[in-house]
FIDRENKOL-35725 format. One record per residue (C-alpha): residue number from 1; residue in one letter; y, z, x. Coordinates in nm, 4 decimals. Layout:
REM FIDRENKOL-35725
<pt nr="NUM" rest="a" Y="Y" Z="Z" X="X"/>
...
END
This chain:
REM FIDRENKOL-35725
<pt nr="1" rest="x" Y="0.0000" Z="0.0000" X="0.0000"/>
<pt nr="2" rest="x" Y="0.3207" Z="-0.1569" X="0.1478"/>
<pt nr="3" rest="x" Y="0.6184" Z="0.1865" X="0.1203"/>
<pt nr="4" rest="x" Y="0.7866" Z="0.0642" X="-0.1170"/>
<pt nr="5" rest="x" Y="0.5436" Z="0.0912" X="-0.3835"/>
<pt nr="6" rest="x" Y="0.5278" Z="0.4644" X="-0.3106"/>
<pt nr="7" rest="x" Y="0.8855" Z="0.5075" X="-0.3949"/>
<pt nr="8" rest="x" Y="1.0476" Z="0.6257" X="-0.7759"/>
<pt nr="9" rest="x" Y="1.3974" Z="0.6141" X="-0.8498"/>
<pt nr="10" rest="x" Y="1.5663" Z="0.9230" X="-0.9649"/>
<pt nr="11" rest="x" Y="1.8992" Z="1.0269" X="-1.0807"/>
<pt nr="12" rest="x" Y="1.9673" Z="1.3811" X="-1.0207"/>
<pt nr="13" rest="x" Y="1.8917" Z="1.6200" X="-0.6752"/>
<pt nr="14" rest="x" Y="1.9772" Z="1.9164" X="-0.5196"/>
<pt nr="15" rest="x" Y="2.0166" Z="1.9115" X="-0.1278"/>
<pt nr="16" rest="x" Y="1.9605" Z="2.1886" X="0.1309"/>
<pt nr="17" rest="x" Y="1.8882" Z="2.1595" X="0.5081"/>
<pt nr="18" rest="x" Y="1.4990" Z="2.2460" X="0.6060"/>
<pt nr="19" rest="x" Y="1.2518" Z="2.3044" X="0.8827"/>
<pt nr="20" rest="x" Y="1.1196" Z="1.9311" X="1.0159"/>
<pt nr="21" rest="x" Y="0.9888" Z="1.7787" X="0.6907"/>
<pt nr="22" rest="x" Y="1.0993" Z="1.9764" X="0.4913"/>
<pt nr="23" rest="x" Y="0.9943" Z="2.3059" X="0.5598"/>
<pt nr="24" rest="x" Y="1.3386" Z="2.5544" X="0.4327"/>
<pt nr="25" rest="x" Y="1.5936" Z="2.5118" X="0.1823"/>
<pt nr="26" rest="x" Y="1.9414" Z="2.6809" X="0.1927"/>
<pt nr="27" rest="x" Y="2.2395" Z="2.7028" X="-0.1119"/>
<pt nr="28" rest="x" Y="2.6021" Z="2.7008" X="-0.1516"/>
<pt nr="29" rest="x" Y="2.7923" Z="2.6960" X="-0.4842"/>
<pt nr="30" rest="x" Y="2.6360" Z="2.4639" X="-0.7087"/>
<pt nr="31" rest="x" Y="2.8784" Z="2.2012" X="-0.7596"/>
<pt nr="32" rest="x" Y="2.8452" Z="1.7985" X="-0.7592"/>
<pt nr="33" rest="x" Y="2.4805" Z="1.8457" X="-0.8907"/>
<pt nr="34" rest="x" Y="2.4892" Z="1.4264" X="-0.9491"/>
<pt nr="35" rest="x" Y="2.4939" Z="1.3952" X="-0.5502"/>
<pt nr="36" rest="x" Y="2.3158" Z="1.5914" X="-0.2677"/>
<pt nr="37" rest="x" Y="2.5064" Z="1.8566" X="-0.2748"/>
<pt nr="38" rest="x" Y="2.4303" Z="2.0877" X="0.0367"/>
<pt nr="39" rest="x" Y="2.3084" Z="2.4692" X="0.0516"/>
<pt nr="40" rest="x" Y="2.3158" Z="2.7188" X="0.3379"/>
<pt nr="41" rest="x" Y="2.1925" Z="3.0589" X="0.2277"/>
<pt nr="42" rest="x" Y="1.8717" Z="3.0027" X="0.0210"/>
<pt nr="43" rest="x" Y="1.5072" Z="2.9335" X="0.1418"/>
<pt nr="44" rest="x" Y="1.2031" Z="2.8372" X="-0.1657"/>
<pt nr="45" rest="x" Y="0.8960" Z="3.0008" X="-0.0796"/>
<pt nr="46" rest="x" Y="0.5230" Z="3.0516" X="-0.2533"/>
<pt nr="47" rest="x" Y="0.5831" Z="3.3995" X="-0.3958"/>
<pt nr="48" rest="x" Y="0.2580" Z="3.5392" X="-0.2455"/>
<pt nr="49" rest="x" Y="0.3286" Z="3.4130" X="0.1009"/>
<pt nr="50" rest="x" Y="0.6938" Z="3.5874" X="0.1206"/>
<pt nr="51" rest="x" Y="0.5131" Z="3.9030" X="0.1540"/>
<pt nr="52" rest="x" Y="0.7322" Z="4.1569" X="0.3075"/>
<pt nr="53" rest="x" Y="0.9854" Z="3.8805" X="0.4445"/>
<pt nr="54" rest="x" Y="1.2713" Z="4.0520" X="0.7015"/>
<pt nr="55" rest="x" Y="1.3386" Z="3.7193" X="0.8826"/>
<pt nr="56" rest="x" Y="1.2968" Z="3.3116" X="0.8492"/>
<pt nr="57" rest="x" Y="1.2668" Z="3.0768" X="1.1561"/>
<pt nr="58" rest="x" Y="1.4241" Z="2.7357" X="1.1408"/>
<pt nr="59" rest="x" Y="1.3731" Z="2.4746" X="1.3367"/>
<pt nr="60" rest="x" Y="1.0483" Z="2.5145" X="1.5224"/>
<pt nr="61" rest="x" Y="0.7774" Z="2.2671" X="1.6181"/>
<pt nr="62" rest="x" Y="0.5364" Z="2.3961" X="1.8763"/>
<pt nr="63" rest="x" Y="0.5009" Z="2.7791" X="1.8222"/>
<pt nr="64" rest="x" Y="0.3743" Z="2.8139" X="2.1926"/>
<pt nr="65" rest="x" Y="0.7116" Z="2.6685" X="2.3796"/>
<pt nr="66" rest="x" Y="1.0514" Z="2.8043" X="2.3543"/>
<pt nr="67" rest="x" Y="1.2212" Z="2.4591" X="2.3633"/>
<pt nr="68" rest="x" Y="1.0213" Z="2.1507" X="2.2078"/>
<pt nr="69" rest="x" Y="1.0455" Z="1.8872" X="2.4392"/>
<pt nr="70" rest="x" Y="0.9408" Z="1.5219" X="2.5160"/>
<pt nr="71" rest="x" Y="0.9689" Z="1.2741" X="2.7613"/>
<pt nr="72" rest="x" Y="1.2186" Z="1.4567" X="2.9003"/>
<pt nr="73" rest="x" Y="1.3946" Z="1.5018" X="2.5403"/>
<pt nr="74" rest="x" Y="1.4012" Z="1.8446" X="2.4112"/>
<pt nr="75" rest="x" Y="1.5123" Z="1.9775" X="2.0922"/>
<pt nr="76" rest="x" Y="1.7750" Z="2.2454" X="1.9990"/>
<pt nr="77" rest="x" Y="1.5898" Z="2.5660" X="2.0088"/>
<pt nr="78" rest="x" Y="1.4278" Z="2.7491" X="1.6817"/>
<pt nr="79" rest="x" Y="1.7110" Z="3.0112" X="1.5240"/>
<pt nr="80" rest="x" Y="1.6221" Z="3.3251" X="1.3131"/>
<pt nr="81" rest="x" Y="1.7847" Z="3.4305" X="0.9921"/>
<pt nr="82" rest="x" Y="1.7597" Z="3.7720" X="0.8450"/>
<pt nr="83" rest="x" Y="1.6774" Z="3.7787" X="0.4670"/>
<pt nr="84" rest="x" Y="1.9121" Z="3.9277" X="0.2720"/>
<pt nr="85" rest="x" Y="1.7182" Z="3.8986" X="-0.0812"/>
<pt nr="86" rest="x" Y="1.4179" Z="3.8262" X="-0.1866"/>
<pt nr="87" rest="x" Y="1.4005" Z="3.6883" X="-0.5836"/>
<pt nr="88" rest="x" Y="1.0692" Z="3.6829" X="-0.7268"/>
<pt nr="89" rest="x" Y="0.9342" Z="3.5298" X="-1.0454"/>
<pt nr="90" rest="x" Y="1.0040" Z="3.7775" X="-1.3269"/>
<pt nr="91" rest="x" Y="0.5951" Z="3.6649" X="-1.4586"/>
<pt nr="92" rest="x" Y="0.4449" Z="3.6055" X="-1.1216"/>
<pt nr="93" rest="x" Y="0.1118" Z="3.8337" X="-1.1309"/>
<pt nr="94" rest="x" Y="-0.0941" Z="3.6413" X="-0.9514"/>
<pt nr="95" rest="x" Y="-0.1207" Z="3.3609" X="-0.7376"/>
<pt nr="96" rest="x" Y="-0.2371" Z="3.1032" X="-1.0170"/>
<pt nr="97" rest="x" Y="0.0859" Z="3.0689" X="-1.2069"/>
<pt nr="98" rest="x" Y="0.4806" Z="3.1389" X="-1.0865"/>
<pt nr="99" rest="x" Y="0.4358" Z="3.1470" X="-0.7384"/>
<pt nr="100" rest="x" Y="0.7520" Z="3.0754" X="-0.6537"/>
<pt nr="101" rest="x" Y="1.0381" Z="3.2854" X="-0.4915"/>
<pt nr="102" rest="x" Y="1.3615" Z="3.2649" X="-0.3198"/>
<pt nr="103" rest="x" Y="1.4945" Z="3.3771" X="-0.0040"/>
<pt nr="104" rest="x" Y="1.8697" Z="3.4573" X="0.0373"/>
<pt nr="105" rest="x" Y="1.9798" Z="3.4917" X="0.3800"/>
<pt nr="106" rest="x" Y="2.2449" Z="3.7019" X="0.5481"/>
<pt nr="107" rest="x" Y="2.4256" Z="3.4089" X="0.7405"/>
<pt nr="108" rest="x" Y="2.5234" Z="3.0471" X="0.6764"/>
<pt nr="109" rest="x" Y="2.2660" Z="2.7866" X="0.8459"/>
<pt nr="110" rest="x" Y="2.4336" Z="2.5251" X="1.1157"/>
<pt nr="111" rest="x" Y="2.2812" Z="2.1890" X="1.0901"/>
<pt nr="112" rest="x" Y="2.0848" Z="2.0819" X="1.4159"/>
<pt nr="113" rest="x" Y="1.9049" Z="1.7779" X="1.5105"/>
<pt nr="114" rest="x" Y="1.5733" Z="1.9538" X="1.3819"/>
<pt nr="115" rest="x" Y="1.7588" Z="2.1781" X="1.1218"/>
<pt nr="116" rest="x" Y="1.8393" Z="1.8804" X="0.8247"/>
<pt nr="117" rest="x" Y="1.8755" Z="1.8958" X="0.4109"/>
<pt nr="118" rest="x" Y="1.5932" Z="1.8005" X="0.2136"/>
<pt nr="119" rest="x" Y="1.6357" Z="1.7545" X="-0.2266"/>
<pt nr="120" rest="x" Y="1.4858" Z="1.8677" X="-0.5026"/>
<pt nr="121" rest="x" Y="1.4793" Z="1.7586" X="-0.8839"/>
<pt nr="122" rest="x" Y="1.7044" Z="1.8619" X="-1.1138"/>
<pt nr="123" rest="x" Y="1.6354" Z="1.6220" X="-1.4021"/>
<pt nr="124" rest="x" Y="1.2902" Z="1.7631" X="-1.5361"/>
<pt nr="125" rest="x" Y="1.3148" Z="1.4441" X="-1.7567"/>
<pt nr="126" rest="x" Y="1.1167" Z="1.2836" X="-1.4823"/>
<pt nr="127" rest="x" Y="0.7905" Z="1.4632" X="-1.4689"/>
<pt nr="128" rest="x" Y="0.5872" Z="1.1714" X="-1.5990"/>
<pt nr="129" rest="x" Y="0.7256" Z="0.9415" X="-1.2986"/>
<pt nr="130" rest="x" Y="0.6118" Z="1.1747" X="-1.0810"/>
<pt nr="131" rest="x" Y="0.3171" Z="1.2380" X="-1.2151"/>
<pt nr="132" rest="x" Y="0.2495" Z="0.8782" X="-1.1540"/>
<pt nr="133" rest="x" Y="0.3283" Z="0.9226" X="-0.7478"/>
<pt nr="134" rest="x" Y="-0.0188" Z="0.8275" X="-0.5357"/>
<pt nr="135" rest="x" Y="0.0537" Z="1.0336" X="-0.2474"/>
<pt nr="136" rest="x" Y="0.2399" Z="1.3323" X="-0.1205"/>
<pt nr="137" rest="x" Y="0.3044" Z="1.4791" X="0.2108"/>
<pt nr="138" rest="x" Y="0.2305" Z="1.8515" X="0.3281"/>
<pt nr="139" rest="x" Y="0.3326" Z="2.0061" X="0.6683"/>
<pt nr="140" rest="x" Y="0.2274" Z="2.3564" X="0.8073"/>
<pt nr="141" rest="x" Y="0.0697" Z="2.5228" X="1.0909"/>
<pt nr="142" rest="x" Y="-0.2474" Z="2.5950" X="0.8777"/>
<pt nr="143" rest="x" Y="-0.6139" Z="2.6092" X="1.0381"/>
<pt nr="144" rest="x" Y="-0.7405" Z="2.2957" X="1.1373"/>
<pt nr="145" rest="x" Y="-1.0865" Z="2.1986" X="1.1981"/>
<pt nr="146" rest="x" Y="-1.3040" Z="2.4363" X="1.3896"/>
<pt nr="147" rest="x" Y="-1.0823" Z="2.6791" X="1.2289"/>
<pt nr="148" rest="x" Y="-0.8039" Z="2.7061" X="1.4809"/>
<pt nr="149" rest="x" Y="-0.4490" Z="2.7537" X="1.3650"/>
<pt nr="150" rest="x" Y="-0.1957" Z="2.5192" X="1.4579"/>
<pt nr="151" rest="x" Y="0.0645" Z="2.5559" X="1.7461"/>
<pt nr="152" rest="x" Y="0.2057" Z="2.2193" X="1.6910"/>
<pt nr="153" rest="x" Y="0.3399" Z="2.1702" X="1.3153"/>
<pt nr="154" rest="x" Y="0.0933" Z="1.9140" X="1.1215"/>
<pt nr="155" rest="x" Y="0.1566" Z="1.6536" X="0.8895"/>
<pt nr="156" rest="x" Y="-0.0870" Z="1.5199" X="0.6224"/>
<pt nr="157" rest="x" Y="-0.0273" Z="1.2637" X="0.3491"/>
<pt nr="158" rest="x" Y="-0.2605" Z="1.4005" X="0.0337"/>
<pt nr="159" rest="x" Y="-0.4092" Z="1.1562" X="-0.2605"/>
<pt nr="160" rest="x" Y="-0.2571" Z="1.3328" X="-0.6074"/>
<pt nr="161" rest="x" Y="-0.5150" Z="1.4021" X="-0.8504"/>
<pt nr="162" rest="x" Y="-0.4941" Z="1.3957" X="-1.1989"/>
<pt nr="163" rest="x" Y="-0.4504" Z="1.7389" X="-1.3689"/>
<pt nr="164" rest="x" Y="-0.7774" Z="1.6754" X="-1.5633"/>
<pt nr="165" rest="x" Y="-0.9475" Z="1.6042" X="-1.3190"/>
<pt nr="166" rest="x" Y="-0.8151" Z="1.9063" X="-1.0901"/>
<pt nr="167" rest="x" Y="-0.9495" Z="2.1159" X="-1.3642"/>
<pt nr="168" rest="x" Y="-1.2979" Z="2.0026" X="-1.3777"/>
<pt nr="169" rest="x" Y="-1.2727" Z="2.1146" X="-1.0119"/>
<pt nr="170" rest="x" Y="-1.2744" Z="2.4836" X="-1.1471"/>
<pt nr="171" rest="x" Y="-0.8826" Z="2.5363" X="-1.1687"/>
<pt nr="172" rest="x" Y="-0.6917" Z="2.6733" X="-1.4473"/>
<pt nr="173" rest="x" Y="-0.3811" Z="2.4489" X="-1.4188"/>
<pt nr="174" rest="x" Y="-0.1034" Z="2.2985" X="-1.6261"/>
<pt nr="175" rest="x" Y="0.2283" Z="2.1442" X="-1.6187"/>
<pt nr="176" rest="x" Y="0.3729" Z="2.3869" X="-1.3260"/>
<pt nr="177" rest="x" Y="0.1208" Z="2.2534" X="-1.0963"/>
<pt nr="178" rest="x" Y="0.0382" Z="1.9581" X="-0.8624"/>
<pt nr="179" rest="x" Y="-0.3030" Z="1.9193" X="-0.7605"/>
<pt nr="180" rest="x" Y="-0.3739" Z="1.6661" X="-0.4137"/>
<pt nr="181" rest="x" Y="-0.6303" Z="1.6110" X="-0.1474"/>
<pt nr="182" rest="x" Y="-0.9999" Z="1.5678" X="-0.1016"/>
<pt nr="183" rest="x" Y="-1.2901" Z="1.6626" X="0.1628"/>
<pt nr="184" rest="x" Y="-1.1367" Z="1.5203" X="0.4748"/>
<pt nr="185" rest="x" Y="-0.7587" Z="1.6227" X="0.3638"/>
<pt nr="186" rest="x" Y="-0.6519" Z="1.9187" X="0.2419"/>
<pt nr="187" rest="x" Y="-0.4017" Z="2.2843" X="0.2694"/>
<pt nr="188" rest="x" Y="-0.5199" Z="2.5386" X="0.4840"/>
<pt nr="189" rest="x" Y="-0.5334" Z="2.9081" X="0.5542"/>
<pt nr="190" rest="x" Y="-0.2053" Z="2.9296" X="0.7147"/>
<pt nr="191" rest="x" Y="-0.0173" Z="2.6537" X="0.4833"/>
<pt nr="192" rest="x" Y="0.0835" Z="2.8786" X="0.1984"/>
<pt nr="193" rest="x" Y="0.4591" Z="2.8150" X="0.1203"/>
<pt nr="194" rest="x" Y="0.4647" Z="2.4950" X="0.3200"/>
<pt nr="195" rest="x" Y="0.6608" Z="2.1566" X="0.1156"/>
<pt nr="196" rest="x" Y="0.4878" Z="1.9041" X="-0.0263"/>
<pt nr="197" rest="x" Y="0.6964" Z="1.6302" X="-0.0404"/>
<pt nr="198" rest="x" Y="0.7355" Z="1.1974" X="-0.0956"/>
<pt nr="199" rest="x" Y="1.0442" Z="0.9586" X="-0.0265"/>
<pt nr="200" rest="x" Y="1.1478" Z="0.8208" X="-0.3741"/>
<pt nr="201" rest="x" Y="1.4768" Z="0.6043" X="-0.4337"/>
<pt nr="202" rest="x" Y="1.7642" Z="0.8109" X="-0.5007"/>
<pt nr="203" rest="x" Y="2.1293" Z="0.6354" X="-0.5928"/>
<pt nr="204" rest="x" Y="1.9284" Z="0.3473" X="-0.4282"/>
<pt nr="205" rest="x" Y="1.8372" Z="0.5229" X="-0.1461"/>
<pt nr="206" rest="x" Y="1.5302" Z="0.6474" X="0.0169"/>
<pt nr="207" rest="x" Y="1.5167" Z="1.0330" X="0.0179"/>
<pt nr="208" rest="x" Y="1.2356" Z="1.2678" X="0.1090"/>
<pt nr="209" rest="x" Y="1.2422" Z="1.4990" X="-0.1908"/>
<pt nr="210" rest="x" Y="1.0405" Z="1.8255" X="-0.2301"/>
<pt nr="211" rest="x" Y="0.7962" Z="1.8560" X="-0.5244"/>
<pt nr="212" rest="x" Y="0.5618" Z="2.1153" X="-0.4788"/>
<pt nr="213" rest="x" Y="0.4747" Z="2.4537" X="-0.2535"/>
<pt nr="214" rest="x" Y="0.1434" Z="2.4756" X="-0.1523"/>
<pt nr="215" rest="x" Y="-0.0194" Z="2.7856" X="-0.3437"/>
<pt nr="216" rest="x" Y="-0.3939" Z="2.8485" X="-0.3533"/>
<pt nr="217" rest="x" Y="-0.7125" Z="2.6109" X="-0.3003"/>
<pt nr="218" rest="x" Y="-1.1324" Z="2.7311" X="-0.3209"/>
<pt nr="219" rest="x" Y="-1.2430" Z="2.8286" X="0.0284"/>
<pt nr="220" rest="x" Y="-1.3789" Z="2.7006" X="0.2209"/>
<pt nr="221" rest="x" Y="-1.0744" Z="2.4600" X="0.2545"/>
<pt nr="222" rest="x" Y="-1.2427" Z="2.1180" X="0.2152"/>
<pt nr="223" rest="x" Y="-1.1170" Z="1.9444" X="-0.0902"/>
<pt nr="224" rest="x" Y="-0.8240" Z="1.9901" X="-0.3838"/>
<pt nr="225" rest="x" Y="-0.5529" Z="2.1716" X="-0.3019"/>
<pt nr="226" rest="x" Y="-0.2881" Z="2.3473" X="-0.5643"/>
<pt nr="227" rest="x" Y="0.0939" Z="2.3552" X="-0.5521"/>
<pt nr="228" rest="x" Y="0.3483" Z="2.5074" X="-0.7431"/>
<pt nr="229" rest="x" Y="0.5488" Z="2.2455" X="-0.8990"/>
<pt nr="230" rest="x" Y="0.8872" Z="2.2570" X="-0.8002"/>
<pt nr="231" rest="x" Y="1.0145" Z="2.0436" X="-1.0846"/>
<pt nr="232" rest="x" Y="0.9028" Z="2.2798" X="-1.3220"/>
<pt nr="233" rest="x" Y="1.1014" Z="2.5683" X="-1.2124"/>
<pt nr="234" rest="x" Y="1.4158" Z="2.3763" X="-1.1461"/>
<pt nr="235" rest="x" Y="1.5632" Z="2.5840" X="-1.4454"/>
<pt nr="236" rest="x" Y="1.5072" Z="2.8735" X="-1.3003"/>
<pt nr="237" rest="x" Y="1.6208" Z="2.7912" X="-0.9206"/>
<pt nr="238" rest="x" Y="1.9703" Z="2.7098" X="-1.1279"/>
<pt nr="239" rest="x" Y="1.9621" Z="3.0451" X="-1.3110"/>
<pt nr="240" rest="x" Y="1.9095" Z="3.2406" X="-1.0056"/>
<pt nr="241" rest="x" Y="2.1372" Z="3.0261" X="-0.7697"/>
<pt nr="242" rest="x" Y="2.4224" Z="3.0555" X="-1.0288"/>
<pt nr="243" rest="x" Y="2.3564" Z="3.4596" X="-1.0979"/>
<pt nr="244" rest="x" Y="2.3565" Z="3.5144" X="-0.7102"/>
<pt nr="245" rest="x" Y="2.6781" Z="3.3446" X="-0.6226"/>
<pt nr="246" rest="x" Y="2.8653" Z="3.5217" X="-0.3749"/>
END
């Protein structure tokens, strides 16, 4: 499949600047919601994996190095952000449904050659176009084969799977989840909170937009994974964003 059939044009997004592919998201006030409009403070996490969160890295690649480098190239180093606030789902109770959260942090985030914005939907009006996406990304430094975790951030690109067919895998799933992967490709141990993410057309332009956060899969990890869709809290990222203004 040539990339252009893998992109969907969409109207509406919400901008913040990441980890490499997506991995953070930050907020400002929310104002010029019909362009990417950029955040600084916030960070969208799987509830469960926040745990008891004190500080957020941005900006790393190879957990093993101090700078990244290649070829005699190297990267601005990782920075660390204290988290201010923690906001939870008000119904999260377990890992299968609402497990989503977001992290406020103390400071403002500077933009950096590996520090960048990524988008989310605002316009749930496009669920069914999405639904219709073949393929998704993930990143993470989840275990890998031979069940070794990751030094070097991965990237997979993940076959979505129809929510019936997810649950005739043995999940209890609906409309706030995104099911993708299969034997060979799949989340990890270690991936939880990760992005899952595709380039659709936006304004006429390509943009990597985040969809989902991966949540929970069957162990071992060999086949469909399960991610919160992001889409379908987009309502509630507003509500908080605009309650938490400061």
């Amino acid at each position: 499949m040539d990339s252009s059939s893998k992109r969907t044009a969409v109207s509406r997004a919400l901008c913040g600047p990441g980890w490499p592919a997506a991995r953070m998201q930050h907020w400002e006030p929310l104002s010029g919601w019909r362009t990417c409009t950029p955040m600084d403070r916030a960070l969208r996490r799987a509830l469960h994996s926040t745990g008891l969160a004190h500080n957020v890295r941005l900006g790393e690649y190879d957990t093993r190095t101090v700078e990244d480098c290649r070829q005699g190239e190297c990267a601005p180093p990782p920075t660390d952000h204290a988290v201010l606030n923690v906001y939870r789902h008000a119904f999260y109770t377990s890992v299968e449904y609402y497990d989503i959260a977001l992290l406020k942090m103390q400071q403002s985030v500077v933009y950096t050659a590996n520090i960048r914005p990524i988008c989310i939907l605002l316009d749930t009006t496009v669920q069914q176009r999405m639904d219709s996406l073949r393929e998704y990304t993930i990143t993470g430094w989840g275990l890998m084969w031979g069940g070794q975790r990751a030094s070097v951030l991965q990237t997979v690109n993940l076959t979505q799977i129809d929510r019936y067919t997810c649950a005739r895998h043995g999940y209890r799933i609906d409309h706030t989840h995104i099911c993708a992967g299969d034997f060979r490709r799949y989340a990890c141990v270690g991936d939880s909170g990760g992005p899952l993410g595709a380039t659709v057309l936006y304004d006429g332009q390509p943009r990597y937009i985040q969809f989902g956060i991966v949540s929970f899969a069957r162990k071992p990890c060999n086949g469909v994974s399960v991610f919160t869709n992001v889409l379908a809290y987009t309502p509630w990222i507003q509500r908080v964003l605009q309650a938490t203004q400061s």
